[in-house]
C-alpha positions as CSV (number, residue, x, y, z in Angstrom):
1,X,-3.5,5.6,-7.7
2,X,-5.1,6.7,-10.7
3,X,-3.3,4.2,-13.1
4,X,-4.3,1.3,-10.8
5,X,-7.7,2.8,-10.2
6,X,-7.8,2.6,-6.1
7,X,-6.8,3.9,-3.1
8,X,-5.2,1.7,-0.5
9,X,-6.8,3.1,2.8
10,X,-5.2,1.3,6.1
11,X,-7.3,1.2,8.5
12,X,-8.3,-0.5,12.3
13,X,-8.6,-4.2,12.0
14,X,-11.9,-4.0,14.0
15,X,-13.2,-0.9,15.9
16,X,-17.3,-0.8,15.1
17,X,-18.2,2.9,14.7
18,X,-14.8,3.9,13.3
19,X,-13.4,0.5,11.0
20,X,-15.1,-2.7,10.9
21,X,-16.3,-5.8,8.3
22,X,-19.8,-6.5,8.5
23,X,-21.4,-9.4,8.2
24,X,-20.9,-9.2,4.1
25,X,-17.4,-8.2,4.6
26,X,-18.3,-4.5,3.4
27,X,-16.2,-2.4,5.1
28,X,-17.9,0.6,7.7
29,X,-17.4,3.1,10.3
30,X,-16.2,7.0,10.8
31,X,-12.6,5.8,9.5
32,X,-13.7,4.4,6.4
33,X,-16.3,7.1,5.3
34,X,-13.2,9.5,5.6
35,X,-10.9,7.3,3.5
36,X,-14.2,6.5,1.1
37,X,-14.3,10.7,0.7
38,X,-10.4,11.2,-0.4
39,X,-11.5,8.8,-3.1
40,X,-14.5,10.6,-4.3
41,X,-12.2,13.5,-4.4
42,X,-9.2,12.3,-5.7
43,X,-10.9,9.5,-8.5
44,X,-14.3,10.8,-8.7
45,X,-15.5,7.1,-7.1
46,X,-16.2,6.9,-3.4
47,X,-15.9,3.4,-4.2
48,X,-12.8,3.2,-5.5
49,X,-11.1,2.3,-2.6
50,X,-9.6,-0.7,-0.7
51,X,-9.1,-1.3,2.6
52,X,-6.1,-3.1,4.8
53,X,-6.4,-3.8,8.3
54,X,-2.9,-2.3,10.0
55,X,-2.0,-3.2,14.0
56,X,-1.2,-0.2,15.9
57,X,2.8,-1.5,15.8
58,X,2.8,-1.5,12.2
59,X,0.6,1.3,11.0
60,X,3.6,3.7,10.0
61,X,5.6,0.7,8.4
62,X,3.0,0.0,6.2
63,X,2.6,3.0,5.4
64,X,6.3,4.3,4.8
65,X,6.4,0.8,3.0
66,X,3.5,2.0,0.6
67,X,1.5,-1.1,0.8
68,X,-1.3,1.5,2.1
69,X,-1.6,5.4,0.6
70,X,-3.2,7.0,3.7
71,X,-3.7,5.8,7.5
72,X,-6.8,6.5,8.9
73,X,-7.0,4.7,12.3
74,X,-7.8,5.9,15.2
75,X,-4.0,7.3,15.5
76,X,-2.9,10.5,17.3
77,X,-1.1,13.6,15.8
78,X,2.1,14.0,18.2
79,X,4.9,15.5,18.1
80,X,7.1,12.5,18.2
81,X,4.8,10.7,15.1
82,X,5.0,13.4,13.1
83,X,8.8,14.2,13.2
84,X,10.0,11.2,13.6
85,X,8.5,8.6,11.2
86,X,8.4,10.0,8.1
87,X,4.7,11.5,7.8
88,X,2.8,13.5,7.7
89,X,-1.0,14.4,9.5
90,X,-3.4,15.9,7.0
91,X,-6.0,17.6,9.3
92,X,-7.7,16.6,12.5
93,X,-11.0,14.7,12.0
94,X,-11.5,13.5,15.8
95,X,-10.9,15.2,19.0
96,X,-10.1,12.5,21.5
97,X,-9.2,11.8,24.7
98,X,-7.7,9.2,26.9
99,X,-10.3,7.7,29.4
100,X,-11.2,4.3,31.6
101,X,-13.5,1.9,31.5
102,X,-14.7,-0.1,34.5
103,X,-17.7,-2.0,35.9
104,X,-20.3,0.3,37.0
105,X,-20.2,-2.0,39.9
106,X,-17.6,-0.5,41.9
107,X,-19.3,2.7,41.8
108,X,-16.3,4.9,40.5
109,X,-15.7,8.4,40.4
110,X,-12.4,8.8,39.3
111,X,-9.5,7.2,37.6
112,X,-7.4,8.2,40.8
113,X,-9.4,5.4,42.6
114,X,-8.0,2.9,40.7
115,X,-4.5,3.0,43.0
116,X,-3.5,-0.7,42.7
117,X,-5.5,-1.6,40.2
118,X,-4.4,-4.3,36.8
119,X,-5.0,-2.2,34.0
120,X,-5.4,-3.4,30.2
121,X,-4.2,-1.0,27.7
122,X,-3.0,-1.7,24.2
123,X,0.8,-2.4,23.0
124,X,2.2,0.3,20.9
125,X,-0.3,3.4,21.6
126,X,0.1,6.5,23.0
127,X,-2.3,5.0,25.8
128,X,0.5,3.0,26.9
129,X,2.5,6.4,27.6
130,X,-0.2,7.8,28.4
131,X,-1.5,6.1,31.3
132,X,2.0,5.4,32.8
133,X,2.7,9.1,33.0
134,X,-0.6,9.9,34.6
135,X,0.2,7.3,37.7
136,X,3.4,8.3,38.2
137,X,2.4,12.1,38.0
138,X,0.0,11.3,41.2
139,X,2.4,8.7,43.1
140,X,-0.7,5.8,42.7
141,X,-0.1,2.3,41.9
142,X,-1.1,0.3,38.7
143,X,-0.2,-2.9,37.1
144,X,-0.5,-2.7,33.1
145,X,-1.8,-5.5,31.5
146,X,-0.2,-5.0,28.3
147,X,-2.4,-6.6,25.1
148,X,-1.6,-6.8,21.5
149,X,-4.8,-5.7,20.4
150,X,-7.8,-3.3,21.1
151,X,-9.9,-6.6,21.1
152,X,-7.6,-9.1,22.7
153,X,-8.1,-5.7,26.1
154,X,-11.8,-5.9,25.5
155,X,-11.6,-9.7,26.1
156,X,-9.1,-9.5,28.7
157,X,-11.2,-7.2,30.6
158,X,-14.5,-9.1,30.1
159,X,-12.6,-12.1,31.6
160,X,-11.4,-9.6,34.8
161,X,-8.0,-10.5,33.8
162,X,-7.5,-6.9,34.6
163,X,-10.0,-4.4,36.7
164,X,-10.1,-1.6,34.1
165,X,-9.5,-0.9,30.5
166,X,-8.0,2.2,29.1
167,X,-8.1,4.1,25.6
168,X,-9.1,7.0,23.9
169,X,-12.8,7.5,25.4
170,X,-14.5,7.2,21.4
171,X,-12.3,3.6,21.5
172,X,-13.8,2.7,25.1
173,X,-17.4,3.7,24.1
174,X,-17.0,1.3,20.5
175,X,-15.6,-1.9,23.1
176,X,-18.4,-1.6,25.6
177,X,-21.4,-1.4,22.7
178,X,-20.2,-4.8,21.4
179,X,-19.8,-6.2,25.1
180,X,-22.0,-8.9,26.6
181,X,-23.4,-6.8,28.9
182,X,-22.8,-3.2,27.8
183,X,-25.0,-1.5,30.3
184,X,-22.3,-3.1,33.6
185,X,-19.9,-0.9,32.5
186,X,-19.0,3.4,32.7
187,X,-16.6,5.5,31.5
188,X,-15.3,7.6,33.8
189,X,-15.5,11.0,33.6
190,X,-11.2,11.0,34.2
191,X,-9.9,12.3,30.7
192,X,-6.1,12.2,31.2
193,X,-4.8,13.3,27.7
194,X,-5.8,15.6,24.3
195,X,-5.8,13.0,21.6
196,X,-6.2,14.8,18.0
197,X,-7.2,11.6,15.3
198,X,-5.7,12.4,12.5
199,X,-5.3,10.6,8.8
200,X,-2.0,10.4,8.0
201,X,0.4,9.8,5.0
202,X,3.8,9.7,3.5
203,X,5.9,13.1,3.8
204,X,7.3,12.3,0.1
205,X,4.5,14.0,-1.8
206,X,2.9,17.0,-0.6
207,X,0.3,17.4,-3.4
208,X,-0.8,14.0,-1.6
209,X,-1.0,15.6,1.5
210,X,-3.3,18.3,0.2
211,X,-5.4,16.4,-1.6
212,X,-6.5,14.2,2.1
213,X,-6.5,17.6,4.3
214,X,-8.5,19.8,1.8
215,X,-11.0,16.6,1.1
216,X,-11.4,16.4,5.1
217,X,-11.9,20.2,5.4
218,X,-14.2,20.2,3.0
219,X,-16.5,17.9,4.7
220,X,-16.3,20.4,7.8
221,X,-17.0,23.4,5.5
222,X,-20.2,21.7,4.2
223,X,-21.4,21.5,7.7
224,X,-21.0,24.8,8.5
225,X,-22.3,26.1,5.4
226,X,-25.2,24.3,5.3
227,X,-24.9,21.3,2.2
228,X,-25.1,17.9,3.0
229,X,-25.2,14.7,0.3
230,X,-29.1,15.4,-0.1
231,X,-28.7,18.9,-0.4
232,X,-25.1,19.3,-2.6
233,X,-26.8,18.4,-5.9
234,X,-28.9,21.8,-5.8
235,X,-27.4,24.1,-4.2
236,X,-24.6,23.2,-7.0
237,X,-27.1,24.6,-9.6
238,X,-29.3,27.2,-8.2
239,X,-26.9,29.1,-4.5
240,X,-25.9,32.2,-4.3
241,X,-23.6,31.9,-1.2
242,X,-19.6,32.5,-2.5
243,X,-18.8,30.3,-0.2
244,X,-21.3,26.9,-1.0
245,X,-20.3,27.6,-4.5
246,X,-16.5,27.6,-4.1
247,X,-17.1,24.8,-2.1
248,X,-19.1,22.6,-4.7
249,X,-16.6,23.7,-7.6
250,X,-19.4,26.5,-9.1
251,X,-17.1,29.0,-9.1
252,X,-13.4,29.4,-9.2
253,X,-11.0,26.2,-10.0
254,X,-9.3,25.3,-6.3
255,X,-8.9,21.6,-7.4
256,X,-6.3,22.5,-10.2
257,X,-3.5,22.8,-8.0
258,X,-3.6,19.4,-6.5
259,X,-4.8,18.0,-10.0
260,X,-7.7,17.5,-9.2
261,X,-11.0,18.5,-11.2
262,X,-13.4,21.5,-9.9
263,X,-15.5,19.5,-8.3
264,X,-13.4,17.6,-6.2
265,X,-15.3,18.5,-3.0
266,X,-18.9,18.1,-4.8
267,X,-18.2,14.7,-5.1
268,X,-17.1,13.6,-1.7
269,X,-20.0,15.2,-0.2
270,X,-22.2,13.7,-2.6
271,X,-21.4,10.8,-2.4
272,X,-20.1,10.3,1.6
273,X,-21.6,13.0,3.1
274,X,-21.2,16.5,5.0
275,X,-19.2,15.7,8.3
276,X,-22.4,15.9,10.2
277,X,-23.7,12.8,8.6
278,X,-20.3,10.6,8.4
279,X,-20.4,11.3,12.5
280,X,-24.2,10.8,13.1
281,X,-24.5,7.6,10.9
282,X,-21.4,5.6,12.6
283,X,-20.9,7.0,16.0
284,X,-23.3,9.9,17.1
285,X,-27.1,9.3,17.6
286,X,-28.1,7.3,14.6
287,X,-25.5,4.6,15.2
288,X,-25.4,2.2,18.5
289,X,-22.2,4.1,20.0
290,X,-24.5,7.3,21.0
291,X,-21.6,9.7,21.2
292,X,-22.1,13.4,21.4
293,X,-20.5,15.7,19.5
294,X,-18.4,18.0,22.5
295,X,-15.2,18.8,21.0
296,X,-16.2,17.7,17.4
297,X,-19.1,20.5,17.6
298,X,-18.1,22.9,14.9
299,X,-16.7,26.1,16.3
300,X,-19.9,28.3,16.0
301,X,-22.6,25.6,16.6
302,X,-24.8,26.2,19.8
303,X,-22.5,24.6,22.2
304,X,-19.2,25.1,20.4
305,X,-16.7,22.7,19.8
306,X,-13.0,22.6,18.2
307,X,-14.1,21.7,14.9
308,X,-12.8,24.6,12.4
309,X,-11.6,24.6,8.7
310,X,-9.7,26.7,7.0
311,X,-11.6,29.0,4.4
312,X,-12.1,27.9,0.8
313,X,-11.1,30.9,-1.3
């Protein structure tokens, strides 16, 4: 990476609040600010990065393959993943969940009232599983309606080739914003499954792995502690906290054993943000998605979430 001067981030081909073009073909979303951070860390660029679009069947190919260096698509840490393909998660930056989407019309409460009903859910994803084991589990009825593609569901649905929609509920909430009429359909409050996003990347080179895990803790430890990309400059110079300078490289060397330089963290919150502000800008209250932050609520924030990091010391 550093003699070619990039990183090759693979990402969803089209998910808006997570990985998506605009209209200038700059790349955007919760996804891409993460992979834009590792390369702040690792090449002291938050631009230094480029980004492939992977399908969900051949996101661990291409990465095994090492046309990409790091995954970071909307993909779930499971068991199965993570000791049977050859890599490895770095650290949890979403905490997901399977839900449904249908049109508020019917006036649904629950996925169990869906018994009979033609499902669309996406080829290749732990949805698939997913959904089958929650019907089965309850003796109800469904037909899947089995898509290539998160958007090739979206438009199956919007055509009522199939009466609901299922993915993880961030996934639902990104299809319904860029529907025609996003206000005719709910998510249902049914969550049927713990889905922990995760980037992930080769098992060959562990240094590697460090280097993505510690860049995505540090984003959670500048939350917590207070520095953000307006604020890291500063507090850089002038804080007395141990821990904010740690953090921004002011004191102690905890880049040197991933080769990286001191400030490794100072520069991807500089230059991408605390997590706070890679969540608000493309999926919580500044962006169109709305999302709250429930599970992805730091541990000791107000109403708690699961969000925690490691200490840096």
């Amino acid at each position: 990476m550093r003699a070619r001067g990039w990183v090759s981030c693979g990402v969803n081909p089209g998910l808006p609040g997570f990985a998506f073009a605009d209209d200038r073909g700059a790349w955007r979303g919760f996804d891409v600010d993460i992979c834009r951070a590792v390369a702040a860390a690792t090449l002291g660029d938050a631009k230094a990065v480029r980004f492939t679009p992977v399908d969900a069947a051949d996101r661990f190919a291409a990465l095994r393959g090492g046309r990409i260096d790091v995954l970071a698509r909307n993909t779930s840490w499971t068991l199965a993943r993570d000791t049977g393909e050859g890599v490895d998660f770095a650290a949890v930056t979403y905490f997901d969940g399977q839900g449904f989407l249908a049109p508020k019309a019917l006036n649904l409460t629950s996925a169990d009232e869906l018994n009979g009903a033609r499902i669309c859910v996406q080829h290749a994803t732990a949805s698939e599983a997913n959904v089958e084991d929650y019907f089965r589990t309850r003796g109800l009825k469904y037909t899947p309606v089995v898509t290539k593609t998160e958007a090739e569901a979206r438009a199956v649905y919007q055509s009522e080739g199939c009466d609901a929609f299922t993915a993880d509920v961030s996934a639902l909430a990104s299809a319904r914003s860029v529907m025609n009429s996003p206000n005719a359909h709910v998510i249902l409050p049914t969550v049927i499954s713990k889905e922990p996003l995760a980037p992930v990347v080769r098992q060959d080179d562990p240094v590697w792995t460090d280097i993505v895990r510690w860049t995505v803790y540090s984003l959670i430890l500048a939350e917590e502690v207070g520095v953000s990309s307006k604020t890291a400059d500063e507090l850089a110079k002038s804080s007395s906290d141990p821990r904010v300078r740690r953090l921004l490289g002011a004191e102690g060397d905890f880049g040197a054993p991933m080769g990286l330089k001191p400030d490794f963290a100072y520069q991807a919150i500089l230059q991408v943000g605390a997590y706070d502000e890679i969540f608000a800008r493309n999926v919580g209250a500044q962006s169109a998605l709305k999302l709250e932050r429930g599970h992805n609520a730091l541990w000791n924030a107000a109403q708690p979430g699961l969000l925690y990091a490691p200490p840096a010391r």
